[in-house]
N, C-alpha and C positions, 0 to 999 in steps of 0.2 A: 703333664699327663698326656696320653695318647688321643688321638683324636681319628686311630683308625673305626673304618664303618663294620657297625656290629655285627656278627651272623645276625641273618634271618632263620626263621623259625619254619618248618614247611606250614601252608596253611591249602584246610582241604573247604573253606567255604569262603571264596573271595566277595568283599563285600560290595565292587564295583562301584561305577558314579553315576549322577543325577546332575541336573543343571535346575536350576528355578530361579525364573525370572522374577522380582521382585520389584515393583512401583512403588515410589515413594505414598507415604500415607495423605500426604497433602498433594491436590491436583492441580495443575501448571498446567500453563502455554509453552512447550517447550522451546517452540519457534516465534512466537512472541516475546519471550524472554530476551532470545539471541537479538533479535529486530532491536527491541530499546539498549540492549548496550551498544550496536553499533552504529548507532542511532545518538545516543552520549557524544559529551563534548568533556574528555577525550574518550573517542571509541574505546571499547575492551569489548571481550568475549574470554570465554574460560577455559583454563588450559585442558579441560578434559576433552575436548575437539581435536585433540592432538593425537585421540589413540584411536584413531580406525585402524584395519588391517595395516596398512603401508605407516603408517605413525608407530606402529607398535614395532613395527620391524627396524623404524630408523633409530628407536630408543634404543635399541637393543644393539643397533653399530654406534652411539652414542657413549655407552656403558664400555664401548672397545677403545676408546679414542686416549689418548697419550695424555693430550689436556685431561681428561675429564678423571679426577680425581675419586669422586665420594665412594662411589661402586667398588673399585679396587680396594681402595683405604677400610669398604665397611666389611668387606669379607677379609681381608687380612686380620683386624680384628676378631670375628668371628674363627678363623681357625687358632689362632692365639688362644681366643678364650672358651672353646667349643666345651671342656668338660665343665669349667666353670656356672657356662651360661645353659647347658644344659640340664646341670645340678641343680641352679634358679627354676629355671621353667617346670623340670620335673616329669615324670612318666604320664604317658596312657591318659592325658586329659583329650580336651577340644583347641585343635591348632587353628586359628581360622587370622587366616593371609590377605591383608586391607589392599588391594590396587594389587591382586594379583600377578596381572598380565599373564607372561608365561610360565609363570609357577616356578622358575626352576630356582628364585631365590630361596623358596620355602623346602624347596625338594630335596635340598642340601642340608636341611635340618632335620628330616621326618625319620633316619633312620636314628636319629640323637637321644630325640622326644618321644619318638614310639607313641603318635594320639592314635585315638581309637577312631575316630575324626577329624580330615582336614575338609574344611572348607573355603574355599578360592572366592573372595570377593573382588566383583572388578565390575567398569563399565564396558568393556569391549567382552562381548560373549563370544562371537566365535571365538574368539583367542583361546579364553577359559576352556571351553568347550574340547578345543583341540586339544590343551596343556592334559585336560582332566585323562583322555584320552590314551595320551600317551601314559600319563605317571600309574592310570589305575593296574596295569598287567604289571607293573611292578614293584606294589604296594597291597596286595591284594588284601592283607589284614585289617587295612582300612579303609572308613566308613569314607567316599570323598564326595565334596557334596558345591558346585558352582553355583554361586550367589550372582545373578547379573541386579546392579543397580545404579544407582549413584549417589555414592555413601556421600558425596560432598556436600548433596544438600540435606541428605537423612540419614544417619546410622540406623537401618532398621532390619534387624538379625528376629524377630520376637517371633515365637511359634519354632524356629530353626536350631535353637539351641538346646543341648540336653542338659540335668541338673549338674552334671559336673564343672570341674576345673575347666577353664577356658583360658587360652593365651591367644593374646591378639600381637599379629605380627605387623611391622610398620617400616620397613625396611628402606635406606635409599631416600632417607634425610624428604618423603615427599610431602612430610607433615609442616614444611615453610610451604608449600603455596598457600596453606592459608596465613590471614593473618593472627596475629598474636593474641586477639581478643576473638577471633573462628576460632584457632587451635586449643584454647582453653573450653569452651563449647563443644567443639566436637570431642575431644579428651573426656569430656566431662560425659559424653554422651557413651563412649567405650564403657567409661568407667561403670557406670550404672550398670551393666551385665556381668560385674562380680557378686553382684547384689545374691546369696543366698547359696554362691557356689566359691567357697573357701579353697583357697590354693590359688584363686587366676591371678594371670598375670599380663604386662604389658610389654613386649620387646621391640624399641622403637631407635631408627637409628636418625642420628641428628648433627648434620653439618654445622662449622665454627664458623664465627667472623676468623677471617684473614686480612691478608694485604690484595690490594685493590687488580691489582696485573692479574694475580693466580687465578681469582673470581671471574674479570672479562676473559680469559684464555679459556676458560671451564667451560666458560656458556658461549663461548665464539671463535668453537675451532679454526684451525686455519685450512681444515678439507671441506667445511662448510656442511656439514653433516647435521648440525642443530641449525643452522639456516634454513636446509631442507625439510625438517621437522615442524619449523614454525613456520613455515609456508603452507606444508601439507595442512595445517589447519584449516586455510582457505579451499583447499581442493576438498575437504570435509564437510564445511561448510554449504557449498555448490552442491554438492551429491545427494547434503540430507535433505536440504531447508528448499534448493533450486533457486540460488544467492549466482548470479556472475563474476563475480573477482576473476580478473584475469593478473595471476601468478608473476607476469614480469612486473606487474605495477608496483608491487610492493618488497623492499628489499628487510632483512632480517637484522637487528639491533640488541645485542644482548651485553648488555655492563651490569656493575656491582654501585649500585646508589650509596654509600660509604654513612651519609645522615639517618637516612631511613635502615640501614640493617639489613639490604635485602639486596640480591640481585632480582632485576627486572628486563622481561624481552620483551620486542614491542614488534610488529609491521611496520616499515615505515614507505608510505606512499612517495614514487621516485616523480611521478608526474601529476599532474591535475587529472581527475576521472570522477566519473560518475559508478554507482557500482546500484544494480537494483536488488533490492531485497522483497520479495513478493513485489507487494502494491505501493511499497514505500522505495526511494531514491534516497542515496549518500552521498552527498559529495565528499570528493577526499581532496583537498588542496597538496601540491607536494611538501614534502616535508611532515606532513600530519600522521599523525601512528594510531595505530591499534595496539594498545594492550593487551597482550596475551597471558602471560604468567608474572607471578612473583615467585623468587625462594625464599624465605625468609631465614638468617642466619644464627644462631644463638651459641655463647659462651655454656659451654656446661653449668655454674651457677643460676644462670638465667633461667634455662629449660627444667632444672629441676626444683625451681621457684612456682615455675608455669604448672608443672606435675603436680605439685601441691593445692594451688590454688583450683585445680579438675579434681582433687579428692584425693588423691594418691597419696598413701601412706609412709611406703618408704620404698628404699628400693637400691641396687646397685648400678655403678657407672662405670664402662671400659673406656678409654679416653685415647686414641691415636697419637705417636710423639709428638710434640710440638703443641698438644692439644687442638690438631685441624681436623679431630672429628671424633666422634662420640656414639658410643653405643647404651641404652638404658633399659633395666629391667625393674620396673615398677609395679609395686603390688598394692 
């Protein structure tokens, strides 16, 4: 079937966009937070410190890289199966895009799905802000509506949605940073806004275990571009919280843990240093890391075991050759 983009229709009332910032319901130290994990033995912090301005731009030459498989692999799929997966999702509902960023994975799909509503969830708001910007003069039929949050620790859309069909887009396999017992939780937590609006769906794309090379090559180019990315976390960190890390201290580590299912990045401290965090001091002996991300890896059986177990009814699966990558539409 064709997968050319459809006329548009003239439209004499454009519906233009909105941004709303959105707080989680539950109130946090958010800088206290960051303090006790790097404060832990072994230090972490959470990969969502990785999309400031300049993080969001390296992700985006990340997605360009020779290594870096899933991105290519998940839209090769998608124009493969574009009338298909279109025909699932359906017309004229609410398309609302989980980790945003710059829109344009969603954007690729809006003339498919025809929503009457998209709404761009993300943590980085200017990003959104700018994405919405751009896409609204040429979407004008629709309603476009930026969600700034942090769905990681709260999925909380409520008051924001209309009674209709909703499809939540998940794209970019980013549903492994969490773990296996978060991603059923937060799944679970999507799920709950089909509750009384018949037709939604979920369209989630989700990377395979592989062999061990292809995984470290993925995550540890060799132009050093996701080195730059998990570093920037630190120049992120300094700018929000007023943390000193000084950037040569810590070199970039990114393999595939083969027992655990997951690849894992880390910091890794190249000398002894001290680093202050307000009123609190870290020592980092060398060789000592910071956690920064996991992806967690799944076989299609597995993932659509997990779907189950969050509520999910049934649903269909695009599957990349070889089976290194997966696309799913869960209802």
């Amino acid at each position: 079937m064709s997968s050319a983009i459809p006329l548009k229709k003239p439209v004499t009332d454009p519906k233009g966009y909105r941004v709303v910032h959105r707080t989680p319901a539950i109130e946090h130290d958010e800088r206290a937070d960051v303090i006790a994990g790097l404060l832990a033995n072994p230090a972490r912090v959470s990969p969502k410190y990785f999309y400031d301005e300049l993080g969001c731009a390296l992700y985006g030459a990340i997605c360009q890289l020779p290594e870096y498989y899933p991105t290519r692999t998940e839209i090769a799929l998608f124009r493969e199966h574009r009338a298909e997966i279109a025909e699932a999702v359906g017309q004229g509902g609410q398309f609302i895009d989980l980790g945003a960023g710059d829109c344009c994975k969603a954007e690729g799909w809006l003339p498919f799905v025809n929503p009457k509503r998209y709404l761009a969830v993300d943590i980085a708001g200017p990003e959104v802000e700018r994405s919405l910007a751009r896409m609204a003069p040429d979407f004008p039929e629709i309603e476009m509506v930026g969600v700034v949050t942090d769905f990681s620790r709260k999925l909380d859309l409520d008051g924001l949605l209309e009674r209709g069909p909703v499809t939540f887009f998940y794209p970019g396999s980013s549903i492994g940073n969490f773990t296996p017992t978060e991603a059923r939780v937060f799944l679970s937590g999507v799920r709950r806004y089909f509750d009384g609006r018949p037709g939604s769906g979920l369209l989630i794309g989700v990377d395979g275990k592989k062999e061990k090379a292809r995984l470290d090559a993925a995550y540890d180019d060799a132009l050093g571009v996701t080195a730059a990315f998990n570093r920037n976390a630190l120049l992120h960190l300094n700018s929000k919280f007023g943390f000193d890390f000084v950037l040569d201290g810590f070199v970039h580590r990114g393999f595939y843990n083969e027992p655990q299912g997951r690849v894992e990045m880390h910091l890794e401290a190249v000398r002894d240093q001290t680093v202050r965090l307000g009123n609190r001091v870290r020592p980092f002996a060398k060789g000592e890391r910071i956690h920064t991300e996991n992806s967690y890896k799944y076989q299609p059986e597995t993932f659509v075991a997990l779907l189950k177990e969050a509520g999910f009814a049934s649903g269909r699966t695009w599957t990349s050759p070889g089976g290194e990558y997966s696309v799913y539409f869960a209802a």
